[in-house]
PDB file of N, CA, C and O in Angstrom:
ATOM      1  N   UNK A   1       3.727  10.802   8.552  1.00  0.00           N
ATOM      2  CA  UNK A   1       3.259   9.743   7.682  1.00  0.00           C
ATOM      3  C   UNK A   1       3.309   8.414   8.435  1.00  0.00           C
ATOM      4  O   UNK A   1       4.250   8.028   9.128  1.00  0.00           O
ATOM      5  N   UNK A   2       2.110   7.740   8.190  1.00  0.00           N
ATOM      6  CA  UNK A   2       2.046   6.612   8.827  1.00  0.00           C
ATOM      7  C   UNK A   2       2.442   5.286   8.173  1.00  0.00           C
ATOM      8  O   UNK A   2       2.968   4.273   8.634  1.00  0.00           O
ATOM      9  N   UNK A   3       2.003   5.634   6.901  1.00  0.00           N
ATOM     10  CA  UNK A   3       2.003   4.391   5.680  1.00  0.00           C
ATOM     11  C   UNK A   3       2.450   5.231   4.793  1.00  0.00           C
ATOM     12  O   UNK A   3       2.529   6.456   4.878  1.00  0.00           O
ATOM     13  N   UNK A   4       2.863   4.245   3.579  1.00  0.00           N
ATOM     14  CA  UNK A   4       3.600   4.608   2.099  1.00  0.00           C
ATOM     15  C   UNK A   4       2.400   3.875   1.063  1.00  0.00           C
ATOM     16  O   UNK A   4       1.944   2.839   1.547  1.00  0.00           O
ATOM     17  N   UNK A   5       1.921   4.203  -0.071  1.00  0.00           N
ATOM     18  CA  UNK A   5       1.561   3.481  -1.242  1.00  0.00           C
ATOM     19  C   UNK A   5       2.063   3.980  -2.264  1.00  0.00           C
ATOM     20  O   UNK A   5       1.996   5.113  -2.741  1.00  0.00           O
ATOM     21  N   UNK A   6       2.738   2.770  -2.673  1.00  0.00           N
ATOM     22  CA  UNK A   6       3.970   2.820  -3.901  1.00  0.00           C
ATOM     23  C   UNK A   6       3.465   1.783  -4.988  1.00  0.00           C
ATOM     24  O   UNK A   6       2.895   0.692  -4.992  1.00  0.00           O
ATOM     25  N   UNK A   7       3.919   2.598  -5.815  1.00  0.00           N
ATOM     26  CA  UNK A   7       3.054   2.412  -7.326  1.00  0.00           C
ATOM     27  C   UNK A   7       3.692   2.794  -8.269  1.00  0.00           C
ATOM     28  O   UNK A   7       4.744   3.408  -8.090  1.00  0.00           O
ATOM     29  N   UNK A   8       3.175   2.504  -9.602  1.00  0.00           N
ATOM     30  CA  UNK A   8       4.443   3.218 -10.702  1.00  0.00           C
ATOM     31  C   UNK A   8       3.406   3.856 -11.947  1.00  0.00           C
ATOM     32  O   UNK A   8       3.321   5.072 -12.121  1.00  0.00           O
ATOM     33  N   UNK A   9       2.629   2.851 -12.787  1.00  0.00           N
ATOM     34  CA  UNK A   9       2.006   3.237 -13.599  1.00  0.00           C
ATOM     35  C   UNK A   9       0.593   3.199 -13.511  1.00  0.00           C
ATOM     36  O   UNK A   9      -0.121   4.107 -13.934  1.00  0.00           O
ATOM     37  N   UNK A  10      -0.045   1.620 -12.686  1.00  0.00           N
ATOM     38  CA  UNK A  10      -1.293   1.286 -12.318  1.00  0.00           C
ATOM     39  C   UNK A  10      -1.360   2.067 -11.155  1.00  0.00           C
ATOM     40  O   UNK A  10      -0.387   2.009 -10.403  1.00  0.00           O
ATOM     41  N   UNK A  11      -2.610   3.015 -10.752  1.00  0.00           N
ATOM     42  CA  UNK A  11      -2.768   3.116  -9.690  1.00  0.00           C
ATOM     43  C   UNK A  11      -4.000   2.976  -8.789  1.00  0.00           C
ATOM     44  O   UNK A  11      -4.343   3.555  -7.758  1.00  0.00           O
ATOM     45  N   UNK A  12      -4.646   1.830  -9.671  1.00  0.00           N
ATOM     46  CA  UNK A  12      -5.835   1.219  -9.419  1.00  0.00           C
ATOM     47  C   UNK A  12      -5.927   0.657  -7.841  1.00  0.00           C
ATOM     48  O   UNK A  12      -6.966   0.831  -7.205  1.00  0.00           O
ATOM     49  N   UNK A  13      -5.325   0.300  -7.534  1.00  0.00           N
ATOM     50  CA  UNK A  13      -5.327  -0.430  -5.926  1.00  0.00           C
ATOM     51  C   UNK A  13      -4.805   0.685  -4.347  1.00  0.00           C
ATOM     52  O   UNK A  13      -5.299   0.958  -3.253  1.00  0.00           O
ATOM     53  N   UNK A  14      -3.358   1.077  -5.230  1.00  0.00           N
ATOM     54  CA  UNK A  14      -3.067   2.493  -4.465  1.00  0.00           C
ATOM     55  C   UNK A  14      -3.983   3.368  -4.222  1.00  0.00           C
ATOM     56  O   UNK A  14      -3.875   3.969  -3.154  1.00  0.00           O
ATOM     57  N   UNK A  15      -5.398   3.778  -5.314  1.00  0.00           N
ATOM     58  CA  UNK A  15      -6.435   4.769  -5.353  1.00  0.00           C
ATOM     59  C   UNK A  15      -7.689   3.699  -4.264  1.00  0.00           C
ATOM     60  O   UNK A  15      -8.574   4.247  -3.608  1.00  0.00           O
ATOM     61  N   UNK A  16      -7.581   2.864  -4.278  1.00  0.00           N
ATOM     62  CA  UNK A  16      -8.724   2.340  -3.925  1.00  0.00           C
ATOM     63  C   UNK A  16      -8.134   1.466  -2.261  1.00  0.00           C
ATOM     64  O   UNK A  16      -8.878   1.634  -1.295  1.00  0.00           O
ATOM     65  N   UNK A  17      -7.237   0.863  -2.114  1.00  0.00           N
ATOM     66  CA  UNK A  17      -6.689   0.893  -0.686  1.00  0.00           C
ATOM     67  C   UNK A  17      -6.487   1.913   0.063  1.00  0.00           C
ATOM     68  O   UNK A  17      -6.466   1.861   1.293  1.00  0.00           O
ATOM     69  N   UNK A  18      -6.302   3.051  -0.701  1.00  0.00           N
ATOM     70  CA  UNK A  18      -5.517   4.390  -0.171  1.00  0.00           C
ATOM     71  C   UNK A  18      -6.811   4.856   1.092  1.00  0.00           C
ATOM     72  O   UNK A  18      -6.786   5.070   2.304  1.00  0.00           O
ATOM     73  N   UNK A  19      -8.090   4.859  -0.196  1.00  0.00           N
ATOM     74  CA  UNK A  19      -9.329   5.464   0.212  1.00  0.00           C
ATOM     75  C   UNK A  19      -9.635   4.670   1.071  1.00  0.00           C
ATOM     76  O   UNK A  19     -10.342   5.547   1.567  1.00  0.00           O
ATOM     77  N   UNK A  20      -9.771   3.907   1.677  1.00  0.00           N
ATOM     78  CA  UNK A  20      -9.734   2.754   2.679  1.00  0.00           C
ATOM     79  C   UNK A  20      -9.689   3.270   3.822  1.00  0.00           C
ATOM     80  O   UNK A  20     -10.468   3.757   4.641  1.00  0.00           O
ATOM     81  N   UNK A  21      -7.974   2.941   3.643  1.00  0.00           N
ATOM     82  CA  UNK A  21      -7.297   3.602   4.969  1.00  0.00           C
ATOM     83  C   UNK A  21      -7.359   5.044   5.237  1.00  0.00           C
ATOM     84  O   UNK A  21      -6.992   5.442   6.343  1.00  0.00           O
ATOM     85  N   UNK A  22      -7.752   5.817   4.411  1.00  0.00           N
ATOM     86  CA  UNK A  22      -7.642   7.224   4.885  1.00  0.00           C
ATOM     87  C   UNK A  22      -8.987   7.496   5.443  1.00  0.00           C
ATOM     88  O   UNK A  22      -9.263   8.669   5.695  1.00  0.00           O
ATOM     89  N   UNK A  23      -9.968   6.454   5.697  1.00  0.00           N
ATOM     90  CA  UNK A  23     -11.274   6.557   6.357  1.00  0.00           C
ATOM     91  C   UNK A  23     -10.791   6.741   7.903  1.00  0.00           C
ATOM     92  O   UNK A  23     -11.494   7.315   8.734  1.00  0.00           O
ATOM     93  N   UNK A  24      -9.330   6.108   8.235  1.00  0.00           N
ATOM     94  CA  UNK A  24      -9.119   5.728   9.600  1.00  0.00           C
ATOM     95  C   UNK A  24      -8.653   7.349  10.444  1.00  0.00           C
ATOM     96  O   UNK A  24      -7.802   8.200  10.184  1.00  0.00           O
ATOM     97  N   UNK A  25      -9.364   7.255  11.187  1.00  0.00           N
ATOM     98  CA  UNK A  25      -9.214   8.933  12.017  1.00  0.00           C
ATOM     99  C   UNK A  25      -7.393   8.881  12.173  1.00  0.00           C
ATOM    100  O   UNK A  25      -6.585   7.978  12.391  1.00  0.00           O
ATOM    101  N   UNK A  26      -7.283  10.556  11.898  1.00  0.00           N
ATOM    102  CA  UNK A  26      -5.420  10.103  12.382  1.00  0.00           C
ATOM    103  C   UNK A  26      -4.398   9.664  11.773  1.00  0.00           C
ATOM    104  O   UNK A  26      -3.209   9.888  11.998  1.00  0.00           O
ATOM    105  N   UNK A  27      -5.220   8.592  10.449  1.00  0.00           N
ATOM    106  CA  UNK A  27      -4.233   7.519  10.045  1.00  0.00           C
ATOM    107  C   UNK A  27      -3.714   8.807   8.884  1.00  0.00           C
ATOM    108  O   UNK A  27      -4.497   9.447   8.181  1.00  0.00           O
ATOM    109  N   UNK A  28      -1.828   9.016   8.916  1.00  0.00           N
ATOM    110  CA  UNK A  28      -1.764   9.501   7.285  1.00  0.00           C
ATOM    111  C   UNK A  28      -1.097   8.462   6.290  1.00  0.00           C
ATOM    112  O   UNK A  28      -0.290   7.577   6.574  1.00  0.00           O
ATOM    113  N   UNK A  29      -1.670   8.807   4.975  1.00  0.00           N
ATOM    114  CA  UNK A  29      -1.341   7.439   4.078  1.00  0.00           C
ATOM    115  C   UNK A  29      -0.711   8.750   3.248  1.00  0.00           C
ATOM    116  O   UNK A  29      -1.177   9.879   3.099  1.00  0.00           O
ATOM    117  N   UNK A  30       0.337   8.246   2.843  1.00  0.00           N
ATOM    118  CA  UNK A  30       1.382   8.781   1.133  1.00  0.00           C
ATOM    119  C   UNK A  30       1.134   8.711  -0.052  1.00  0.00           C
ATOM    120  O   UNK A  30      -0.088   8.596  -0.141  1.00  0.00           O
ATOM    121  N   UNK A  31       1.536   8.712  -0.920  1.00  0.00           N
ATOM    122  CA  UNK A  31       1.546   7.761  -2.190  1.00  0.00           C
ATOM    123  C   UNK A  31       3.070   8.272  -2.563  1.00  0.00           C
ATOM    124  O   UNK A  31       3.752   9.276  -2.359  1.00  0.00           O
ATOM    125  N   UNK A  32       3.173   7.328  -3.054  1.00  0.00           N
ATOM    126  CA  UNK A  32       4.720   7.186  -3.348  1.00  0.00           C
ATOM    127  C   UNK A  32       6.078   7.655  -2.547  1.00  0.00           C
ATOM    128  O   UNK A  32       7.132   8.068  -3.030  1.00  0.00           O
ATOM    129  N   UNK A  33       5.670   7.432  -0.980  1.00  0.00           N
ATOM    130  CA  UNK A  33       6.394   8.171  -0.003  1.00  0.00           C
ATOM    131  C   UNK A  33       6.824   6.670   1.015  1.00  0.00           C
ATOM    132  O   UNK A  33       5.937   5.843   0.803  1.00  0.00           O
ATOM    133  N   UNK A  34       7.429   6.343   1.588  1.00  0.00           N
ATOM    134  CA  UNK A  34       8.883   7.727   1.293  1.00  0.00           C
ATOM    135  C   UNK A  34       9.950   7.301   0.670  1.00  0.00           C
ATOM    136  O   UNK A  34      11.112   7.387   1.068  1.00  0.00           O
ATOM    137  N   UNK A  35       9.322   6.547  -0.929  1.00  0.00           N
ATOM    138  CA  UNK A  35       9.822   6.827  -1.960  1.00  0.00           C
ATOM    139  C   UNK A  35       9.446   6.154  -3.067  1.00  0.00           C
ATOM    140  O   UNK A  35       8.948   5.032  -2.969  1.00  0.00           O
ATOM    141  N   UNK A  36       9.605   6.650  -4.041  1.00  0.00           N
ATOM    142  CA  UNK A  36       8.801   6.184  -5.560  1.00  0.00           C
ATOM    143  C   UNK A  36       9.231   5.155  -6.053  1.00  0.00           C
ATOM    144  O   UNK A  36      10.376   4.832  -5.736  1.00  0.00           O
ATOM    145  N   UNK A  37       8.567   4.405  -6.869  1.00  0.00           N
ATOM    146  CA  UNK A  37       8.858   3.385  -7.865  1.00  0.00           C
ATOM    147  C   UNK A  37       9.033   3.939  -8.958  1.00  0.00           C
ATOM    148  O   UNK A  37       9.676   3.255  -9.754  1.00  0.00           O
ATOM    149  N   UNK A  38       8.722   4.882  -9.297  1.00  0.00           N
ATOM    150  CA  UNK A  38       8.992   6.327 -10.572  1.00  0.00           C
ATOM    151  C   UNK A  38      10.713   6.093 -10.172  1.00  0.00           C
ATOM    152  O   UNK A  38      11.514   5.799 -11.060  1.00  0.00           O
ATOM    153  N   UNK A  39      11.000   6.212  -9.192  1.00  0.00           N
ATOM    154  CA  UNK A  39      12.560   6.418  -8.924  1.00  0.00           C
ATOM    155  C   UNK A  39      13.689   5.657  -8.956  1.00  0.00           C
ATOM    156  O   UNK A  39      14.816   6.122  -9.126  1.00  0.00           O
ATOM    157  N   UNK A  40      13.359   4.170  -8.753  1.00  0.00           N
ATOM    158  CA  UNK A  40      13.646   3.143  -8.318  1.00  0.00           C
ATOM    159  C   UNK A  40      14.022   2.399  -9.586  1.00  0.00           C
ATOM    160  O   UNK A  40      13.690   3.101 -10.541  1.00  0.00           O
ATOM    161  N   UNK A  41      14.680   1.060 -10.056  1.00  0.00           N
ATOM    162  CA  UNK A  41      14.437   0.575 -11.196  1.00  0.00           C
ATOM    163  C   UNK A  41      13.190  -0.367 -10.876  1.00  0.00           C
ATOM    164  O   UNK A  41      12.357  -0.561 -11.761  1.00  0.00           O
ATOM    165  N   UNK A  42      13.100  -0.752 -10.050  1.00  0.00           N
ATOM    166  CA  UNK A  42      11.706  -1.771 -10.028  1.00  0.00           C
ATOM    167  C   UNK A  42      11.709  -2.690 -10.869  1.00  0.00           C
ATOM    168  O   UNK A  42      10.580  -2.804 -11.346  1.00  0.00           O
ATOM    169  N   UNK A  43      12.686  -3.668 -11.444  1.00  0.00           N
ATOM    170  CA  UNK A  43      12.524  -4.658 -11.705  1.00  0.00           C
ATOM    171  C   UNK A  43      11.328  -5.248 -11.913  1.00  0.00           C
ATOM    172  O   UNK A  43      10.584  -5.065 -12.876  1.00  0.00           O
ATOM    173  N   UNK A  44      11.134  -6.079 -10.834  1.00  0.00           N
ATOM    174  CA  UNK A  44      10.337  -7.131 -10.727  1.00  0.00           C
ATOM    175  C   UNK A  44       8.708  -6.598 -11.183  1.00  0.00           C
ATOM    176  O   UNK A  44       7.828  -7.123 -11.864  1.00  0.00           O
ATOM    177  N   UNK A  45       8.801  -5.386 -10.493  1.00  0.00           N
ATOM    178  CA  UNK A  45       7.044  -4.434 -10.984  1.00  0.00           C
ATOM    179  C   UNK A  45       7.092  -4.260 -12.391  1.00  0.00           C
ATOM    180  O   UNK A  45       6.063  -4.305 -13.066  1.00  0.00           O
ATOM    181  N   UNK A  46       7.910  -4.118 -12.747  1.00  0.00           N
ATOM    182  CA  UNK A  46       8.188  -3.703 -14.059  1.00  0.00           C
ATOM    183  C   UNK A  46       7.883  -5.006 -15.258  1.00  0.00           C
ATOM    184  O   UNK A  46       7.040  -5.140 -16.145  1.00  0.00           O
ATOM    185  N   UNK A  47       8.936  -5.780 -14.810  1.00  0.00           N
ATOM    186  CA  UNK A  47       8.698  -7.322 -15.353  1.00  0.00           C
ATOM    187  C   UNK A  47       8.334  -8.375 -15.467  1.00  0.00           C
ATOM    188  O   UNK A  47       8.444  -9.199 -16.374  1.00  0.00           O
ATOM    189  N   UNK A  48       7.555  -8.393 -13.867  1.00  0.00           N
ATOM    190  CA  UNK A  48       6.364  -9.199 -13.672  1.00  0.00           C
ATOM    191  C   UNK A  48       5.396  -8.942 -13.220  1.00  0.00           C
ATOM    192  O   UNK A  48       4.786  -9.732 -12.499  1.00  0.00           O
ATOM    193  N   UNK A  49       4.856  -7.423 -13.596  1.00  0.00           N
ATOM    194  CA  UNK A  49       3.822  -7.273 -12.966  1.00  0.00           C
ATOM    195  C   UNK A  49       3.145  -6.631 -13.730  1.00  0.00           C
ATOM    196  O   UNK A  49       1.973  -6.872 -14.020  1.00  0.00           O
ATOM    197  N   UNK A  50       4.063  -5.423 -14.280  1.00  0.00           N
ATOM    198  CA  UNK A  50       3.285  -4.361 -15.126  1.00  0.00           C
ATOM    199  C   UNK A  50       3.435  -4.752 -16.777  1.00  0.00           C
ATOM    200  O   UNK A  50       2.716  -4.424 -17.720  1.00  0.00           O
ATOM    201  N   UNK A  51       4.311  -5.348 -16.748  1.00  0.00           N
ATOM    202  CA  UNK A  51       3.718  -6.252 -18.127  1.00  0.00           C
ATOM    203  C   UNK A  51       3.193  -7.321 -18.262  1.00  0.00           C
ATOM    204  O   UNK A  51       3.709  -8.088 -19.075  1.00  0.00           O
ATOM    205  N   UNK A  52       2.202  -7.679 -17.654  1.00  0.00           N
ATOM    206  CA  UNK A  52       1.527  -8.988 -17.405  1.00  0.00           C
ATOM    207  C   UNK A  52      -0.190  -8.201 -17.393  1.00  0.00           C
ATOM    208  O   UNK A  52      -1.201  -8.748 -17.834  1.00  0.00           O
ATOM    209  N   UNK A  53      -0.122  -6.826 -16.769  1.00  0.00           N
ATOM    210  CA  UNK A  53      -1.303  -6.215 -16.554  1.00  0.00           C
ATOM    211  C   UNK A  53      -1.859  -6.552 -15.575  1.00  0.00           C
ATOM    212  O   UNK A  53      -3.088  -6.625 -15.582  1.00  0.00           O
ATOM    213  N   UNK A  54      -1.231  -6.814 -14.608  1.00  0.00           N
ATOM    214  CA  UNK A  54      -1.759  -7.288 -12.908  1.00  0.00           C
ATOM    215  C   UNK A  54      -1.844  -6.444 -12.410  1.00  0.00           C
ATOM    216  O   UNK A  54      -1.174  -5.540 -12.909  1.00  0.00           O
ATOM    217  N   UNK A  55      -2.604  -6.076 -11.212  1.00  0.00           N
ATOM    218  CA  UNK A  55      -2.608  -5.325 -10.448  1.00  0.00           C
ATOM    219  C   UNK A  55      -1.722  -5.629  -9.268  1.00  0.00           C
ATOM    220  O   UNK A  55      -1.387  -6.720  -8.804  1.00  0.00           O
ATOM    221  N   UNK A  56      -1.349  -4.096  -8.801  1.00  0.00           N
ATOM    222  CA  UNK A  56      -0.569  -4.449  -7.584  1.00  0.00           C
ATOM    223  C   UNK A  56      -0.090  -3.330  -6.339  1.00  0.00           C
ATOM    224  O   UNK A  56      -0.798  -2.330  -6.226  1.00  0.00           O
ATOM    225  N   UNK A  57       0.501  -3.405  -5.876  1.00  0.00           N
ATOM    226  CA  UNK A  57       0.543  -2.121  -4.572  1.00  0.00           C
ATOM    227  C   UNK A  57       1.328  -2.554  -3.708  1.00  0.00           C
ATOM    228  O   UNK A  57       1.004  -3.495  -2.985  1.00  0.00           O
ATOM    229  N   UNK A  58       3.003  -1.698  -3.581  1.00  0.00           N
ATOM    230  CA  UNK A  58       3.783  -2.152  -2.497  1.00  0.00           C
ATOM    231  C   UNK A  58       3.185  -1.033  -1.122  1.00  0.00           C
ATOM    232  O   UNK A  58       2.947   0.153  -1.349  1.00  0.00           O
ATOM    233  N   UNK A  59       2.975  -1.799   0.580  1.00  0.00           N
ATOM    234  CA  UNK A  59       3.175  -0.962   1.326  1.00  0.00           C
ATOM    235  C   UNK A  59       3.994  -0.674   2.266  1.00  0.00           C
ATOM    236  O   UNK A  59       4.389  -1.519   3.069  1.00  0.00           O
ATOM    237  N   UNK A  60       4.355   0.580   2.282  1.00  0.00           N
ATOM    238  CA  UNK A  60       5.530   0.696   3.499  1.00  0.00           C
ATOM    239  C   UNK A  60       5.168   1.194   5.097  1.00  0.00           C
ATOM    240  O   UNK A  60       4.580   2.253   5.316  1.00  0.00           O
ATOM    241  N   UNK A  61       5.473   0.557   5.832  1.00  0.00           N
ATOM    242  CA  UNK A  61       4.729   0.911   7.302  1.00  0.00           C
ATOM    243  C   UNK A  61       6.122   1.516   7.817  1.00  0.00           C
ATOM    244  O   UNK A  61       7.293   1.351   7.474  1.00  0.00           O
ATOM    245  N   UNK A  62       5.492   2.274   8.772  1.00  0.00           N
ATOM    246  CA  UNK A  62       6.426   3.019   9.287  1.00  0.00           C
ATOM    247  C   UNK A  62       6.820   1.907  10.682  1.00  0.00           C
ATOM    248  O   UNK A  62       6.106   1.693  11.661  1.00  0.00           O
ATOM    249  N   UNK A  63       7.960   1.418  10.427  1.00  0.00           N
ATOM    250  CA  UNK A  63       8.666   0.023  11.387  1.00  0.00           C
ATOM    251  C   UNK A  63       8.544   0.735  13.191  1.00  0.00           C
ATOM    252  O   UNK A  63       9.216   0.103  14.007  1.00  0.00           O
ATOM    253  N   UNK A  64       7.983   1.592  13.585  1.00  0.00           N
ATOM    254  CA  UNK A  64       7.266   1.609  15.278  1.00  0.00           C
ATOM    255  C   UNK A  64       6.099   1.535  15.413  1.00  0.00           C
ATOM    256  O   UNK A  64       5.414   1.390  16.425  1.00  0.00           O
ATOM    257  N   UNK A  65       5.740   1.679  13.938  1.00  0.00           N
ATOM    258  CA  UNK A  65       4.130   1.027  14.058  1.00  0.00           C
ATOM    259  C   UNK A  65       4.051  -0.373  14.545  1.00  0.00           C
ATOM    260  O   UNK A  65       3.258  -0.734  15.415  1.00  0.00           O
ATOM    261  N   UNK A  66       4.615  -0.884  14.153  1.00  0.00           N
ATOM    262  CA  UNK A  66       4.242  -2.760  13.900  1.00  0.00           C
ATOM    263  C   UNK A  66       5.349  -3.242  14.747  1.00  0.00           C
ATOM    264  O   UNK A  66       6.031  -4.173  14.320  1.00  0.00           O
ATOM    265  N   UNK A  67       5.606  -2.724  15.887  1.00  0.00           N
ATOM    266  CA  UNK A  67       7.464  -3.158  16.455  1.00  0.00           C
ATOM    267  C   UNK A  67       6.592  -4.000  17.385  1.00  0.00           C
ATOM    268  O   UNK A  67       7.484  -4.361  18.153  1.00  0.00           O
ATOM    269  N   UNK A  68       5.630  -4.494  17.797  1.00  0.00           N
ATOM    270  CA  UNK A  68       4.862  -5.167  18.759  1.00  0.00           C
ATOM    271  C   UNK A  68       3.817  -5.376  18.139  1.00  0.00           C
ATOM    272  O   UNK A  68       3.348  -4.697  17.226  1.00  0.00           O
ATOM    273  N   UNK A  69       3.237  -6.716  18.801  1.00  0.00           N
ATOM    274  CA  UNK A  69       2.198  -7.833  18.711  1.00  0.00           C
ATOM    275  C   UNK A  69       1.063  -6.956  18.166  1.00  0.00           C
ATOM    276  O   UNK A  69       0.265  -7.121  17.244  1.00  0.00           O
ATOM    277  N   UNK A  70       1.200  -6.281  18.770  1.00  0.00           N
ATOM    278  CA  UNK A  70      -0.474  -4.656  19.082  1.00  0.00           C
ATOM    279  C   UNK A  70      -0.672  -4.161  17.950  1.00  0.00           C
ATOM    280  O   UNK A  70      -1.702  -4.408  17.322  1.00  0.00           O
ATOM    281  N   UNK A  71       0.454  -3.234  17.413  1.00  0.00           N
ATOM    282  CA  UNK A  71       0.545  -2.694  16.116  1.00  0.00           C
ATOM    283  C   UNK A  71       0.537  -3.430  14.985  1.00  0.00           C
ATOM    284  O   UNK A  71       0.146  -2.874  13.958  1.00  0.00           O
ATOM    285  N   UNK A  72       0.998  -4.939  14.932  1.00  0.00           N
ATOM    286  CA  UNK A  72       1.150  -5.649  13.675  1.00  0.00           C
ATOM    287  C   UNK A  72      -0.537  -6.106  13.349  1.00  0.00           C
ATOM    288  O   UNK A  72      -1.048  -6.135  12.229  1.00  0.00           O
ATOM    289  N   UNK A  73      -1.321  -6.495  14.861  1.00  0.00           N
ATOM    290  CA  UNK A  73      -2.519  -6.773  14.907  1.00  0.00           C
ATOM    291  C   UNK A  73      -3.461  -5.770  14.057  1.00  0.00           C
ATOM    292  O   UNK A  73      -4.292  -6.176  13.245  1.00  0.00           O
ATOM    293  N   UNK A  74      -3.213  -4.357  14.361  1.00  0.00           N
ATOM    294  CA  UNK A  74      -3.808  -3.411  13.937  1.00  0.00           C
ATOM    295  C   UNK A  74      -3.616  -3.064  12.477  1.00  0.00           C
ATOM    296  O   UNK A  74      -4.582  -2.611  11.863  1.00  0.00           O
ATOM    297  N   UNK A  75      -2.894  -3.172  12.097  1.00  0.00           N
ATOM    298  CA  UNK A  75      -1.989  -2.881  10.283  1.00  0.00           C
ATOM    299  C   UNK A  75      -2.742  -4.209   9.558  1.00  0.00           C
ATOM    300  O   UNK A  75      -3.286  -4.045   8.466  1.00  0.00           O
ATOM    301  N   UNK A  76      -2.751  -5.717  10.308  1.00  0.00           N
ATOM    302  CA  UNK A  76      -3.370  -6.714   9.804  1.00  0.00           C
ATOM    303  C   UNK A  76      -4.677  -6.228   9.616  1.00  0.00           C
ATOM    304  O   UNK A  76      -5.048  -5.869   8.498  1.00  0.00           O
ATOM    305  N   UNK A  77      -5.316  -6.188  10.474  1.00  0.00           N
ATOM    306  CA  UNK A  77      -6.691  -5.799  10.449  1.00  0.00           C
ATOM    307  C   UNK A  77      -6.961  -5.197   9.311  1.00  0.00           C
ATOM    308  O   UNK A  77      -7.447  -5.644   8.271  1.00  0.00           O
ATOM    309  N   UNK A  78      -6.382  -3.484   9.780  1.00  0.00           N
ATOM    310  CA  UNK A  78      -6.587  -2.236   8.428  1.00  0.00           C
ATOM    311  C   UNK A  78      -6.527  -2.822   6.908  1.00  0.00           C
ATOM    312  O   UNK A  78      -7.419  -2.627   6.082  1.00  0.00           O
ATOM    313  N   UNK A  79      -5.541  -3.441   6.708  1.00  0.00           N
ATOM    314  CA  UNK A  79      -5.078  -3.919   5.147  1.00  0.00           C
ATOM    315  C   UNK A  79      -6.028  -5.072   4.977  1.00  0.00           C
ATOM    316  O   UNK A  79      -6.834  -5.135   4.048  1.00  0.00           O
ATOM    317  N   UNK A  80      -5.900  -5.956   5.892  1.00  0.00           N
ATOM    318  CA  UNK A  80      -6.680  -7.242   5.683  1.00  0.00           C
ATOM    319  C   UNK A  80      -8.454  -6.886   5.192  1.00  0.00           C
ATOM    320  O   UNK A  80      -9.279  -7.395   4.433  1.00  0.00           O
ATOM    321  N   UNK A  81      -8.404  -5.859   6.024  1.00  0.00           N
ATOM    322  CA  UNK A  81     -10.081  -4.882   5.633  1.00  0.00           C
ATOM    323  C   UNK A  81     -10.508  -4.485   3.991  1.00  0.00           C
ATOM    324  O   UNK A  81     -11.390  -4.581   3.137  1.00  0.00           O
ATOM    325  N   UNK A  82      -8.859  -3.859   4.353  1.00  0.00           N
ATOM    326  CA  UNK A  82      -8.348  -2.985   2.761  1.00  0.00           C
ATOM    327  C   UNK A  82      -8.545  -3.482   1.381  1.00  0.00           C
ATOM    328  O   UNK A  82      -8.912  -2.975   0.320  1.00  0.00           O
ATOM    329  N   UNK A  83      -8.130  -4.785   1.817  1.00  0.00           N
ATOM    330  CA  UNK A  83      -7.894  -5.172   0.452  1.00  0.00           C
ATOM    331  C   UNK A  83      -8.799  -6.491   0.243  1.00  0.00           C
ATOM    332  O   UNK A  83      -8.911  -7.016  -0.864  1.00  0.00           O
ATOM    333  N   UNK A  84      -9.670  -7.160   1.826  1.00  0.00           N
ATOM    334  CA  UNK A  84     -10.764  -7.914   0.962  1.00  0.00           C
ATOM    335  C   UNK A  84     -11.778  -7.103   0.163  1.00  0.00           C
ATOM    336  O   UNK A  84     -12.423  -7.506  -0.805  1.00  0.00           O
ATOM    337  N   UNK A  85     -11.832  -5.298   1.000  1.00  0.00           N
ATOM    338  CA  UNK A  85     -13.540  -5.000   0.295  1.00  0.00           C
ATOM    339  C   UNK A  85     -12.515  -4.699  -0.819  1.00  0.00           C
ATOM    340  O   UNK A  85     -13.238  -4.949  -1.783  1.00  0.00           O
ATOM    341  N   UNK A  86     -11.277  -4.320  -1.380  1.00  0.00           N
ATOM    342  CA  UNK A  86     -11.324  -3.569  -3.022  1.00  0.00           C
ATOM    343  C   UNK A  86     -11.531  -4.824  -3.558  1.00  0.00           C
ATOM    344  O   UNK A  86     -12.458  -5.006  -4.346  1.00  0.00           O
ATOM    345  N   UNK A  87     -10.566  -5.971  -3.132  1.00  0.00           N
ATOM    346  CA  UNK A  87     -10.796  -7.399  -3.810  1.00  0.00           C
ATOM    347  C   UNK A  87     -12.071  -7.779  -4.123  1.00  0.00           C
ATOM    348  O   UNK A  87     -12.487  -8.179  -5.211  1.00  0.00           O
ATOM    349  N   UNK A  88     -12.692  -7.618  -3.046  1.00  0.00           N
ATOM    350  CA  UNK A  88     -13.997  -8.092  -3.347  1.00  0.00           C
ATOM    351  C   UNK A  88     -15.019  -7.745  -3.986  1.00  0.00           C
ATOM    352  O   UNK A  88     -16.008  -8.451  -4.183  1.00  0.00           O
ATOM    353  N   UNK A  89     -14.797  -6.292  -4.465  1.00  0.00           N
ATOM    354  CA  UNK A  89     -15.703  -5.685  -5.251  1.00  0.00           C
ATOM    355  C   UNK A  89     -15.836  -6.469  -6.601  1.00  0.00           C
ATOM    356  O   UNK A  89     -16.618  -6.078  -7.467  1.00  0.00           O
TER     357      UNK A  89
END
C-alpha cells in the first residue's frame, strides 16, 4: 500500500480522489487502511465535519514515500491533480 483514504460516513471524495489516483500505474490506494475512522473516535470528523455536511478525506502516505524533496514533489502533484479535477467538477 502506497496511500490510505480514510473516511467514515461520506465517501464522496474518498470514491472520487481514490479513482484519480488509482489511474496512476503501480500506485496502490486503500480505503480505510491502515486504519479506519469507523475505529477511531474521530472527534473533530465527527463534530466538525460530518455534522456540518462537508465534505472531506483524511490521507495517509506511506512516510518513504515523501522522506525527500522528489517524493513530496510527486504526492503534491498526484493530490494537487486529485483534488482540483474532483473540486472542480
Amino acid at each position: 500500500m502506497h496511500c490510505g483514504l480514510l473516511f467514515r460516513e461520506d465517501r464522496r471524495l474518498s470514491v472520487a480522489v481514490g479513482g484519480y489516483l488509482r489511474r496512476e500505474p503501480g500506485l496502490i490506494v486503500a480505503d480505510n487502511a491502515p486504519y479506519s475512522l469507523f475505529e477511531l473516535r474521530a472527534y473533530t470528523v465527527r463534530t466538525h465535519v460530518e455534522a456540518r455536511g462537508l465534505p472531506y478525506l483524511l490521507v495517509e502516505i506511506r512516510q518513504d514515500l515523501i522522506a525527500d524533496a522528489a517524493g513530496r514533489q510527486v504526492w503534491a502533484r498526484w493530490l494537487g491533480d486529485a483534488i482540483e479535477r474532483v473540486l472542480g467538477d
